[in-house]
N, C-alpha and C positions, 0 to 999 in steps of 0.2 A: 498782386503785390502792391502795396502802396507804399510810399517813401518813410522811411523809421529806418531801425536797424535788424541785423542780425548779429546772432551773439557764434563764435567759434570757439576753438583753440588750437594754439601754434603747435604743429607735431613735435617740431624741435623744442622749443624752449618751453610748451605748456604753458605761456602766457594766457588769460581768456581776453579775446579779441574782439572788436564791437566794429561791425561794418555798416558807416553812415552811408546813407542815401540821399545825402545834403543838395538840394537843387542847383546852388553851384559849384560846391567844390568837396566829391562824394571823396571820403577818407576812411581809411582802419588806423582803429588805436588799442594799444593795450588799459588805456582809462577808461574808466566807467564814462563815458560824457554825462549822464544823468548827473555825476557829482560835481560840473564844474566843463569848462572847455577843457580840454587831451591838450598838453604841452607837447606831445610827441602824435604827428599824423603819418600816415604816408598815402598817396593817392591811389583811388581805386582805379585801375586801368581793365577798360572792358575785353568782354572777351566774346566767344563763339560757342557756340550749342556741341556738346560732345556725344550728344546719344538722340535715342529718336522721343523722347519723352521733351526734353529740351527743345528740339527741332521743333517739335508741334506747338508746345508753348509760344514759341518764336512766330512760326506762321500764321496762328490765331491772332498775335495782336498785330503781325502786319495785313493779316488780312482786314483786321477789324478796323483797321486806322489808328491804332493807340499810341501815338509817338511815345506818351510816356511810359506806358508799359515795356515797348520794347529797348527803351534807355535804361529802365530798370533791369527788365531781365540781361540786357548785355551786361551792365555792370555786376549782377550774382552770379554770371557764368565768368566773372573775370578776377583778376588776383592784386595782387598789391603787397607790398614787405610787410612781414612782422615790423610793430614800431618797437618789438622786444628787442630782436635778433635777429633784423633783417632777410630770416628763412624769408621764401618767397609763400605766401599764402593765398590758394584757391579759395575763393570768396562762395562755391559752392558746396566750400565741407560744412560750412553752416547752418546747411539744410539736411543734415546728416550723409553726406558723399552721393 
């Protein structure tokens, strides 16, 4: 995975949702950012591997040395609020669940 986004959407309020992978300060927004910076962010807060396909992913890049792989993959296993309607949203539905 390399640093860009992924595209979601909010179960609750069906907003489509854009999960940056910004080097300093990784956010979701309901804005396109390609049109412009998102007026509304909220921070992506990492998370943990919940299955063994994850898990492996995980091991690979700490086995490999890849700090930033695995800064990555924590933050797509992790969530952050809708900037719609501050539902909470898993930043792995993006990848289709």
């Amino acid at each position: 995975m390399e640093e860009g986004e992924l595209v979601g959407e909010c179960d609750r309020c069906g907003a489509d949702l854009y999960a940056e992978f910004d080097e300093e300060a990784p956010y979701l927004c309901h804005e396109d950012p390609v049109h412009g910076a998102p007026t509304i962010r909220t921070p992506l807060q990492a998370g943990s591997p919940l299955n063994a396909v994850e898990q492996w992913l995980l091991q690979q890049a700490l086995r490999d040395g890849d700090h930033q792989a695995v800064r990555l993959l924590g933050l797509a296993f992790g969530e952050a609020p809708c900037s719609a309607c501050g539902c909470m949203f898993p930043v792995r539905s993006c990848a289709g669940g």
